[in-house]
C-alpha positions as CSV (number, residue, x, y, z in Angstrom):
1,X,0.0,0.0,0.0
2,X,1.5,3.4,-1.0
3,X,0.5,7.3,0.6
4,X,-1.0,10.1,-1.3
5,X,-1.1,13.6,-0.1
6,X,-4.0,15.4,-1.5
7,X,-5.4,18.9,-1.8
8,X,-8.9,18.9,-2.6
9,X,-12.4,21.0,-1.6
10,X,-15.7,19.7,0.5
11,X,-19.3,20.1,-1.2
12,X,-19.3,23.5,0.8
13,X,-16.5,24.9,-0.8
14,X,-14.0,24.3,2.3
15,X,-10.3,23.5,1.2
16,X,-9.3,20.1,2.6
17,X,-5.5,18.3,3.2
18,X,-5.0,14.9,4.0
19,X,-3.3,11.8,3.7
20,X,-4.9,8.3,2.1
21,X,-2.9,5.2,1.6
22,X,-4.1,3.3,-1.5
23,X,-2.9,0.3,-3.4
24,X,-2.4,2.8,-6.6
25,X,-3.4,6.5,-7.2
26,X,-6.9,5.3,-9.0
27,X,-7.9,4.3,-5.7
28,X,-6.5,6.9,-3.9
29,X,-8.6,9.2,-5.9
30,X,-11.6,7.2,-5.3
31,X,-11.0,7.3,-1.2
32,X,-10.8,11.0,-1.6
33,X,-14.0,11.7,-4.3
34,X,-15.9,9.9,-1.2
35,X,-14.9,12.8,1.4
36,X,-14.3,15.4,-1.4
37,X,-16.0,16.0,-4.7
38,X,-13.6,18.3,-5.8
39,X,-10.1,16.9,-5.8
40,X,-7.6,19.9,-7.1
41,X,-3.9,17.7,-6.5
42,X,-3.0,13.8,-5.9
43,X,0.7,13.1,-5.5
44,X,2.5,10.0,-3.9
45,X,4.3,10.2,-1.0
46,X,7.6,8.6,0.5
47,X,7.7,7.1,3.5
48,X,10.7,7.1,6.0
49,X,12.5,4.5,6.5
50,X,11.3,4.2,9.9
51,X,8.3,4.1,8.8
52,X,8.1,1.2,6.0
53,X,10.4,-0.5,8.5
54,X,7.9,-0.7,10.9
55,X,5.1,-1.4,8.5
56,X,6.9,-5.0,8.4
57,X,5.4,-5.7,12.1
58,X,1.8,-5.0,11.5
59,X,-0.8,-7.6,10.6
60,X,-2.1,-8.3,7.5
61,X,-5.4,-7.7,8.9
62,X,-6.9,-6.6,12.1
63,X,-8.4,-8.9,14.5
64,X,-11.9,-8.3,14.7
65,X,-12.2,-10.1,17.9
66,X,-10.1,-7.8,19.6
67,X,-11.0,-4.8,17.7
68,X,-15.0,-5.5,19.0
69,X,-13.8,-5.9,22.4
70,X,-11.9,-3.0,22.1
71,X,-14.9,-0.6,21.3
72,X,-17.1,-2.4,23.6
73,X,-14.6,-1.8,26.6
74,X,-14.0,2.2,25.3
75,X,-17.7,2.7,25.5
76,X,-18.2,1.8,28.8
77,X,-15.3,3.8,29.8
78,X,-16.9,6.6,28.4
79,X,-20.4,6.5,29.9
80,X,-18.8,6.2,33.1
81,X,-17.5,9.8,32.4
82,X,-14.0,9.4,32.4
83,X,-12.2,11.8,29.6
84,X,-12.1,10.4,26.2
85,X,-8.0,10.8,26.1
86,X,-8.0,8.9,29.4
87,X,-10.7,6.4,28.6
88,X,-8.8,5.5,25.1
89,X,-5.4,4.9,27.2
90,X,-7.4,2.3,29.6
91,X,-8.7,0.8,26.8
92,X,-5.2,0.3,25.5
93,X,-4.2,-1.0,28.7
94,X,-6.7,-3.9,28.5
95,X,-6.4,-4.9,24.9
96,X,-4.6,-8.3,24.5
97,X,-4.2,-7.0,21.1
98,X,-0.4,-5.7,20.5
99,X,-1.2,-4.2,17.3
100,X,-4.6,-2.5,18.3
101,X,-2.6,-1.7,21.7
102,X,-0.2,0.6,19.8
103,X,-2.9,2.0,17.6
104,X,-5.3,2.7,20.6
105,X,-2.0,4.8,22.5
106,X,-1.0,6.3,19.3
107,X,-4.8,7.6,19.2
108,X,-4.8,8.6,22.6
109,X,-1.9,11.0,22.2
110,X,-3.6,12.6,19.5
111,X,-6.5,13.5,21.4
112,X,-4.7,14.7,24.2
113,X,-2.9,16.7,21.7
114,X,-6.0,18.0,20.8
115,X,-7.7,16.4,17.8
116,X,-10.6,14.2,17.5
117,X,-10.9,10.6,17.9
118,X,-12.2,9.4,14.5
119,X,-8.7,11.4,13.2
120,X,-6.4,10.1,15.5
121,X,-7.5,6.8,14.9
122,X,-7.1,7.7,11.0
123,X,-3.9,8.9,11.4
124,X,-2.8,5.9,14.2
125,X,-3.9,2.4,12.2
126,X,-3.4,2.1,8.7
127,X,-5.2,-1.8,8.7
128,X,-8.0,0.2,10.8
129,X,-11.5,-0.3,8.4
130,X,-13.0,3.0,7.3
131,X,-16.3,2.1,8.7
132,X,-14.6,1.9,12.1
133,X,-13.7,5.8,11.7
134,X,-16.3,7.2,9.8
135,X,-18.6,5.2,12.3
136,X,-16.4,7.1,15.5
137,X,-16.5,10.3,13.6
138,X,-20.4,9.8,13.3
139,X,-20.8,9.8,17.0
140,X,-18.5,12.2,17.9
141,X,-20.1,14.5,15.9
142,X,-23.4,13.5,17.0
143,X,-22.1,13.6,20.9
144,X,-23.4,9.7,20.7
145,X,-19.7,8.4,20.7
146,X,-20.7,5.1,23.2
147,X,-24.2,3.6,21.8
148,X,-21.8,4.3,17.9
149,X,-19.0,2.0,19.3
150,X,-21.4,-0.4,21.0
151,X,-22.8,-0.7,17.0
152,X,-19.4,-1.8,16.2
153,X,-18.9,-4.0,19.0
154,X,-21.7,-6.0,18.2
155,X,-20.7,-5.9,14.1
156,X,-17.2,-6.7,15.0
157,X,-18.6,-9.8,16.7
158,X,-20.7,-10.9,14.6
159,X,-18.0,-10.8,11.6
160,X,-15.5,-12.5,14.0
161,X,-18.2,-15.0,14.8
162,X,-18.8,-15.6,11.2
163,X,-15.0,-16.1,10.2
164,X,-14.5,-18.8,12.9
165,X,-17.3,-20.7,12.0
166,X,-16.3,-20.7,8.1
167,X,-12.4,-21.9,9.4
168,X,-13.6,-24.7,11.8
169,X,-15.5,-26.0,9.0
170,X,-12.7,-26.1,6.3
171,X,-10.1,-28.0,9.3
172,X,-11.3,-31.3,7.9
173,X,-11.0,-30.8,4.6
174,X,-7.5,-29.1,4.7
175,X,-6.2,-31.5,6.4
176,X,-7.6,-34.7,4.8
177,X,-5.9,-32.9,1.8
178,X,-2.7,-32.6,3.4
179,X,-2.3,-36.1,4.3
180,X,-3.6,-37.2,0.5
181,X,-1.3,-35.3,-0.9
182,X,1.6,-36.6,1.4
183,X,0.6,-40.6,1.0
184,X,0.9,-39.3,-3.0
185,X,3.9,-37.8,-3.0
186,X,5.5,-40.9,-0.2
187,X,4.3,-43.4,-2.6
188,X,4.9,-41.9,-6.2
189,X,8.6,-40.2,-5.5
190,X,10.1,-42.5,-3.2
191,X,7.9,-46.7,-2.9
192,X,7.5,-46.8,-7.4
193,X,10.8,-46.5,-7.8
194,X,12.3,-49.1,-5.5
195,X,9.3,-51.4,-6.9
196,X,9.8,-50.8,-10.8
197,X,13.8,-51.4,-10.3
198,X,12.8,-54.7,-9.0
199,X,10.2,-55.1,-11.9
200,X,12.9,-53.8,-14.8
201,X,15.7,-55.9,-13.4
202,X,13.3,-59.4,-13.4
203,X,12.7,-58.2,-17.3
204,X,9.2,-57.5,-17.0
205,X,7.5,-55.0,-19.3
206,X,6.5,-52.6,-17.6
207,X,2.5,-51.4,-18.1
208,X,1.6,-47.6,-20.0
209,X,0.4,-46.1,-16.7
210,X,3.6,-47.3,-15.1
211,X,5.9,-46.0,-16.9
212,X,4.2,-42.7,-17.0
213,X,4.0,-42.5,-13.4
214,X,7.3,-43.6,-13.3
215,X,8.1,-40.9,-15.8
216,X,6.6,-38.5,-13.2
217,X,8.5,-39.8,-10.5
218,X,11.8,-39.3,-11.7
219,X,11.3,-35.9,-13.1
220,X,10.0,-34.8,-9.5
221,X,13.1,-36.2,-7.9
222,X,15.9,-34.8,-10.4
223,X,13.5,-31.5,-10.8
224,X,12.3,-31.0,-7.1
225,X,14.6,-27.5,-6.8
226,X,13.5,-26.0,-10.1
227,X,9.9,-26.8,-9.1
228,X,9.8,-25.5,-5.3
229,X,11.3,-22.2,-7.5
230,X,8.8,-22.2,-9.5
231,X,6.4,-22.6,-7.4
232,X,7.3,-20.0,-5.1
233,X,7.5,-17.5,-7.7
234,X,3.9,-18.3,-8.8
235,X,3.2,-17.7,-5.2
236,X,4.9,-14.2,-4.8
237,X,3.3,-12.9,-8.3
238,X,0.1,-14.1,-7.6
239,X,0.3,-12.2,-4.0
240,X,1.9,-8.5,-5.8
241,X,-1.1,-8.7,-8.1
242,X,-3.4,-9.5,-5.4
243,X,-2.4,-6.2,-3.8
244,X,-3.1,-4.4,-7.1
245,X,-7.0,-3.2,-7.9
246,X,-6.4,-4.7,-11.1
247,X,-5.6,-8.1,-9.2
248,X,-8.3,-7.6,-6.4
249,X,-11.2,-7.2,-9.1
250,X,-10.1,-9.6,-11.5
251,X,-10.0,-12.5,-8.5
252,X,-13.5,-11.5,-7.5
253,X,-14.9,-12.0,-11.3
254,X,-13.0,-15.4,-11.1
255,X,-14.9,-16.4,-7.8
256,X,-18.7,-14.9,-8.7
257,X,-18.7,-17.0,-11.8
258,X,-16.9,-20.4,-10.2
259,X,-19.9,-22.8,-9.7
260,X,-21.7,-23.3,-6.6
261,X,-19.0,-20.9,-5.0
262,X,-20.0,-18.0,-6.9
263,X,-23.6,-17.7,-5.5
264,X,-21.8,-17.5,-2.1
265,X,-19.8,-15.3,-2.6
266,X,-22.3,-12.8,-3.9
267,X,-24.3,-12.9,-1.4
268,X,-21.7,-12.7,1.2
269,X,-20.7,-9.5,-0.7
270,X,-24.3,-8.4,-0.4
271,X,-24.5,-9.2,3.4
272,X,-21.1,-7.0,4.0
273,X,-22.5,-4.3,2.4
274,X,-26.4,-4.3,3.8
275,X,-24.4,-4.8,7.5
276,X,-21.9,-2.7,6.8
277,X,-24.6,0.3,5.6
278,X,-27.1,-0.4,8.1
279,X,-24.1,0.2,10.9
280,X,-23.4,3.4,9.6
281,X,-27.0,4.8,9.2
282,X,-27.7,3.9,12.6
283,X,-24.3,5.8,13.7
284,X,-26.3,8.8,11.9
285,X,-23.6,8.6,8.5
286,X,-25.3,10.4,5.6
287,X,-27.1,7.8,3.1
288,X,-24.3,8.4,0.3
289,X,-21.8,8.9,2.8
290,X,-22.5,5.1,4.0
291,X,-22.5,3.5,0.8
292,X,-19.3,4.6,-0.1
293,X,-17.6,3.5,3.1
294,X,-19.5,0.3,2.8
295,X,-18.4,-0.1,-0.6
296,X,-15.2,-0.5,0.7
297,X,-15.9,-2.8,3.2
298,X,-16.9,-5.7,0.7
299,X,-14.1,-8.3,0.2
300,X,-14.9,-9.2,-3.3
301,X,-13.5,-6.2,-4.8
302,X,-15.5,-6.8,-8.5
303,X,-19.0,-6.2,-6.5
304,X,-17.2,-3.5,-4.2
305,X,-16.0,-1.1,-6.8
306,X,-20.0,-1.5,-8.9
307,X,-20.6,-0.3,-5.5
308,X,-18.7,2.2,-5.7
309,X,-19.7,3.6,-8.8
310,X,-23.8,3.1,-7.4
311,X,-22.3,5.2,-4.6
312,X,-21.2,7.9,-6.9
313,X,-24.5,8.3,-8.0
314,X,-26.9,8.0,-5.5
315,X,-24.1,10.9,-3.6
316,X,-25.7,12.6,-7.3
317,X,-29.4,12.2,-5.9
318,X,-30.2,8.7,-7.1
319,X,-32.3,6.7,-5.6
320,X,-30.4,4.1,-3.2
321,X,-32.4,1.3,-4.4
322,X,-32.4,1.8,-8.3
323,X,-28.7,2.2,-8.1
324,X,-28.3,-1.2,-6.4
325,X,-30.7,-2.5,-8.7
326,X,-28.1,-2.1,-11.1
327,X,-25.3,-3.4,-9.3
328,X,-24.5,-7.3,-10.8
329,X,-24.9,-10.2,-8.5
330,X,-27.1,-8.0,-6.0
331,X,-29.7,-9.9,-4.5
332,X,-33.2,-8.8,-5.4
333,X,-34.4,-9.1,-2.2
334,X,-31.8,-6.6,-1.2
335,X,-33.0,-4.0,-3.6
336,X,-36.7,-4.7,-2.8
337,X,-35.9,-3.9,1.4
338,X,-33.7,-0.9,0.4
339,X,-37.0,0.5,-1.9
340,X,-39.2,-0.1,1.1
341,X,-37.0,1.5,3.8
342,X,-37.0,4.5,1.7
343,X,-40.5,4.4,1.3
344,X,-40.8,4.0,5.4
345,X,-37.4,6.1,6.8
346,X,-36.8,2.3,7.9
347,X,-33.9,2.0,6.0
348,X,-31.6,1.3,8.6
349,X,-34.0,-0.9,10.1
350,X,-34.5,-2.7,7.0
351,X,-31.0,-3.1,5.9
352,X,-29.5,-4.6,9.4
353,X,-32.8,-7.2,8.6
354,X,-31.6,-7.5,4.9
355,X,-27.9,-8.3,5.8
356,X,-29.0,-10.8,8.9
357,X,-31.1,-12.5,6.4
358,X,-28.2,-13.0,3.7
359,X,-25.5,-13.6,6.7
360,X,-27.5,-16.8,7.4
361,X,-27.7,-17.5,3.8
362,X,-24.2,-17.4,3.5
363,X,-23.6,-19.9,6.4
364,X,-26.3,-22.1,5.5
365,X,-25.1,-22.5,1.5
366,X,-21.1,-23.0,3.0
367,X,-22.1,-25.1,5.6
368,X,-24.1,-27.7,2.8
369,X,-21.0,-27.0,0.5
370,X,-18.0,-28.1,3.1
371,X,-20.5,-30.7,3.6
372,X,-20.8,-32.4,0.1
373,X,-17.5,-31.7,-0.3
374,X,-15.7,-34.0,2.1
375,X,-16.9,-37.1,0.3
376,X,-16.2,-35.4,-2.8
377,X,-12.8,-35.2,-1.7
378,X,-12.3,-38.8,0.3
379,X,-13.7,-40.4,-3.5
380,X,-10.9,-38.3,-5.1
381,X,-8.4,-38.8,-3.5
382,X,-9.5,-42.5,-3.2
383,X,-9.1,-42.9,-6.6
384,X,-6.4,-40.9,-7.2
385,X,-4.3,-43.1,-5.1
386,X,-6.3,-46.4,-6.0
387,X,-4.9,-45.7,-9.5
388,X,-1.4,-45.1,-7.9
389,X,-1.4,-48.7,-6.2
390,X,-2.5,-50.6,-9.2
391,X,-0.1,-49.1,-11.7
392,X,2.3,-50.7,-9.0
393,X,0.5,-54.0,-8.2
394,X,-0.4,-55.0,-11.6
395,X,2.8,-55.6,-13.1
396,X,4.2,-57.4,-9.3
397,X,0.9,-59.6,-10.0
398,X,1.9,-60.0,-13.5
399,X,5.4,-60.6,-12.7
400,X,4.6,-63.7,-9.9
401,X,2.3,-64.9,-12.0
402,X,4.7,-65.6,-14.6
403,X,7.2,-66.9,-12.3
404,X,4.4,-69.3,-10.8
């Protein structure tokens, strides 16, 4: 991720100079557009060495388990009446988070110092999600700071909750592929050799399918170096364009249209973004305001940025619903809730329903799909390995055959 300095101007006129990191300047100006229509200068910015140095120690991610017991523990501090600079340092003090730790006593220097929460917290955690600050700036602005960070206590929870389900139920299969792929490799590299030398030396002919796998064998064992190489560097250039927009949107196209998996992962995409909106209405975000920062918020990057565009409009008066109407792989019971909150002022209301309703979809249609597919995998690897152990056995039976 690289740092853009910016000049830009507010709907009202008001000259504006910040700060955005970005995986590219494209999305940099997109970060911006959301806080500033008019954006007059975008440049890149080099970081210290101190800096990027220390950008080495901080997680790819931020736990969301420690992050929702963060906010839950700094709104109780803070309708007990202690001072916000105060209540964010005891905070710090209880998080078993190191990385949230840091960010939570960076932040609460900067609000001794003077500045407000939401940008101290902007300025402190670069992993930090947007809707945790715009949802903090919400509050503060709104004197409402606790019941806003007791919203993203309980979203943080429920995300964390969601994640841990989803990894306990791909343990089995991971591993039952681990130890297939181990008994393959144990038996192809090092128990067909040792059994074909026998076979070759008794001047048996050797079958078509053992000979190939033989083939295989060897190759893997004089080759192993050049293939671990190769294999790593498919790893590191996958993971540089991963980091790229270009990367991000083009692995979201590939997992909307793989089968079975691609209905999940559109409506997971849906449910981040109906959860992530309804969070930041209730915080008291401006509608357009909250479907940009939700936008962002949606891991598949291919339905994020039609969000973002559907954003850009509705910020130009458009209706919330038609706009999502448009977006692709947007669920029409989505668009028909949105249509009806409008209709009511319920739209809050409606979208924390809408994104429960597709959160238990999600884990429904995963929890069937890990399901049918560990005996998918057992049968594979069954008969990958079946076909393994008779191109060995068939010529040993051949061979004592003979001999008998």
């Amino acid at each position: 991720m690289a740092v853009y300095k910016y000049r830009a101007r507010t709907a009202s006129g008001r000259p504006v100079r910040g700060r955005v990191e970005a995986a590219d300047k494209h999305e940099a100006i997109g970060i911006i557009r959301r806080r500033c229509p008019v954006i007059e200068r975008v440049t890149p910015v080099r970081r210290p060495r101190s800096e990027r140095l220390a950008l080495l120690t901080e997680p790819f991610a931020v736990n969301e388990r420690a992050l929702s017991l963060a906010a839950v523990q700094l709104a109780c501090l803070l309708r007990s009446g202690i001072a916000p600079a105060e209540a964010v340092r005891l905070a710090a003090g209880q998080c078993g988070d190191k990385y949230i730790k840091r960010l939570l006593g960076a932040a609460a220097d900067g609000v001794e110092a003077g500045g407000t929460l939401a940008d101290s917290l902007a300025g402190a955690g670069r992993r930090l999600p947007e809707i945790f600050i715009e949802t903090v700036r919400a509050g503060e602005s709104s004197s409402a700071l606790p019941p806003c960070l007791e919203l993203l206590g309980g979203y943080y929870e429920r995300l964390s909750a969601l994640r841990g389900k989803v990894k306990s139920a791909l343990i089995y299969p991971v591993i039952l592929l681990a130890l297939s792929a181990i008994v393959i490799a144990v038996v192809t590299v090092f128990l067909l050799p040792t059994v074909t030398s026998v076979l070759t030396q008794s001047g048996g002919e050797l079958p078509t399918a053992t000979r190939i796998l033989l083939g295989v064998s060897d190759f893997v064992r004089r080759r192993w170096i050049v293939l671990l190489t190769l294999a790593a560097a498919l790893i590191i250039i996958l993971a540089l364009f991963l980091r790229r927009r270009a990367g991000k949107i083009f692995f979201g196209r590939v997992a909307l249209r793989l089968p079975a998996i691609g209905k999940i992962a559109g409506m997971n995409a849906a449910a981040q973004f109906a959860s992530t909106f309804s969070v930041l209405l209730s915080a008291g975000v401006a509608a357009p305001r909250a479907a940009a920062v939700a936008s962002g918020a949606v891991s598949n990057r291919a339905v994020g940025e039609s969000l973002a565009a559907a954003a850009e409009r509705i910020e130009q008066g458009k209706s919330i619903s038609s706009e999502l109407a448009r977006v692709p792989y947007m669920p029409q019971a989505i668009v028909s809730m949105t249509a009806v909150g409008e209709e009511t002022g319920r739209l809050g209301e409606m979208m924390r329903s809408a994104g429960k309703m597709h959160e238990d979809a999600v884990q429904t249609a995963a929890a069937r799909l890990l399901a049918l597919l560990d005996p998918v995998m057992i049968i594979f690897m069954g008969v990958v390995v079946g076909a393994i152990l008779l191109a060995i056995y068939v010529p040993l039976f051949s061979m004592y055959s003979s001999i008998g």
